[in-house]
C-alpha positions as CSV (number, residue, x, y, z in Angstrom):
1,X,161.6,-0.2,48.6
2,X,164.5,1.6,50.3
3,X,167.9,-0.1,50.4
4,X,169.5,0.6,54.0
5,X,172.8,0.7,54.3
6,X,173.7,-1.4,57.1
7,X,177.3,-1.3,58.3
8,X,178.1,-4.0,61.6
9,X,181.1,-3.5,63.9
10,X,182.9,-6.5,61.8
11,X,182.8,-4.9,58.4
12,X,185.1,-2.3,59.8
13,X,187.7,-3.8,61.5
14,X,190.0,-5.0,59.3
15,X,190.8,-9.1,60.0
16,X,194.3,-10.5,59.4
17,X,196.4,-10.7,56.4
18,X,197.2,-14.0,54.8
19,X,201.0,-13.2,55.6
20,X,199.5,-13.1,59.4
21,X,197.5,-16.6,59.3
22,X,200.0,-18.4,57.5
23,X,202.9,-17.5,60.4
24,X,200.2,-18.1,63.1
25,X,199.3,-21.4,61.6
26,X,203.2,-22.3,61.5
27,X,203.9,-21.0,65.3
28,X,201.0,-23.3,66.4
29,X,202.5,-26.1,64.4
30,X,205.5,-25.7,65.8
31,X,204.5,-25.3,69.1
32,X,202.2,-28.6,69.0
33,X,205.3,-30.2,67.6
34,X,207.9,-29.4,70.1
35,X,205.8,-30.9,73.5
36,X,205.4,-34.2,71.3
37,X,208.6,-34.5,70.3
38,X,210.1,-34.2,74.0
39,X,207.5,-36.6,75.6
40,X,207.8,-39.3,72.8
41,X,211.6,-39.2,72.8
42,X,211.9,-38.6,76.7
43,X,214.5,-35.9,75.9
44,X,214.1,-34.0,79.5
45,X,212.4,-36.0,82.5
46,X,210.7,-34.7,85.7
47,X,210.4,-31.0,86.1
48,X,212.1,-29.9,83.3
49,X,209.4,-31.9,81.0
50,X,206.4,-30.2,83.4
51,X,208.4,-26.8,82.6
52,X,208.9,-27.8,78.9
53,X,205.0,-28.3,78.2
54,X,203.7,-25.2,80.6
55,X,205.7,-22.9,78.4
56,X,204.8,-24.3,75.0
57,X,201.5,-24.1,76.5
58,X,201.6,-20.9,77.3
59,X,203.2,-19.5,74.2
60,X,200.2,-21.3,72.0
61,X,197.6,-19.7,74.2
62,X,199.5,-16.0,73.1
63,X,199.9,-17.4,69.5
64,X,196.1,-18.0,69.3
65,X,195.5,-14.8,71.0
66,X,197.8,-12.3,68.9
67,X,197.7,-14.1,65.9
68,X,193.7,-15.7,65.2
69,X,191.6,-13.5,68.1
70,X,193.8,-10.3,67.0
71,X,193.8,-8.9,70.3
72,X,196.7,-6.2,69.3
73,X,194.7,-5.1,66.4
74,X,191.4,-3.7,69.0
75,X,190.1,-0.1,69.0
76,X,189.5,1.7,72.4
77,X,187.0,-0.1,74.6
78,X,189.1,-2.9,75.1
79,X,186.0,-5.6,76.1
80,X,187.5,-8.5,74.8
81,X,190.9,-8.1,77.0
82,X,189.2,-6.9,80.1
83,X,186.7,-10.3,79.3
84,X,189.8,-12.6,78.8
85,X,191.2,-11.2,81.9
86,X,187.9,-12.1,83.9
87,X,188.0,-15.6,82.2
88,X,191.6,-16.1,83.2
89,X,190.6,-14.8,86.5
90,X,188.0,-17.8,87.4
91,X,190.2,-20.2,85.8
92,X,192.9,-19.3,87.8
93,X,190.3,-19.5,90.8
94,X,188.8,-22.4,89.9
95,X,192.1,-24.5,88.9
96,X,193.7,-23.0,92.3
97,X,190.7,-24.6,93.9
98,X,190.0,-27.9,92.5
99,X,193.8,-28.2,93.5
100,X,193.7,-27.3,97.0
101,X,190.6,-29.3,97.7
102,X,192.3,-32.7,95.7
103,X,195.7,-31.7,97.7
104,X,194.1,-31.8,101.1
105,X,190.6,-32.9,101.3
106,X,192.3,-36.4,102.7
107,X,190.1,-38.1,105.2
108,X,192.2,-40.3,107.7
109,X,189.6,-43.7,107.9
């Protein structure tokens, strides 16, 4: 029999470094840890606690993205970014939505 060499997409791209893991792994950690800590101890109230968790938030979702999905690391087509666009896209659209119909959908009885 004739042995095929059989090369997929994955085998060459090269993944992340343990260096890279470890610092996304601690960046997530740290991330999870600060909105605990400021709802559990009630350091900032009102806004500045919405504010607070919305930018942790955020800077976990660019953690995960940079750091586990390796988005920066992607050769020309750049499918997966134009995807996660599209995805942020309808959940933009369908947050926006399910908002606006909660917000003023109220029926006067």
């Amino acid at each position: 029999m004739a042995q095929h060499d059989v090369t997929t997409p994955h085998d060459a791209e090269s993944h992340g470094t343990f260096k890279s893991y470890t610092t996304g792994f601690l960046f997530s950690i740290v991330l999870t840890i600060i909105p605990i800590a400021v709802v559990m101890s009630g350091w900032v109230q009102g806004v500045v606690n919405t504010l607070v968790l919305m930018a942790a938030a955020v800077l976990q979702f660019v953690v995960q993205l940079i750091y586990f999905m390796h988005l920066r690391e992607e050769k020309k087509p750049r499918y997966n970014l134009v995807s996660l666009i599209l995805g942020l896209i309808i959940l933009l659209l369908v947050v926006a939505g399910s908002m606006w119909i909660m917000l003023y959908n109220m029926v006067a009885t």
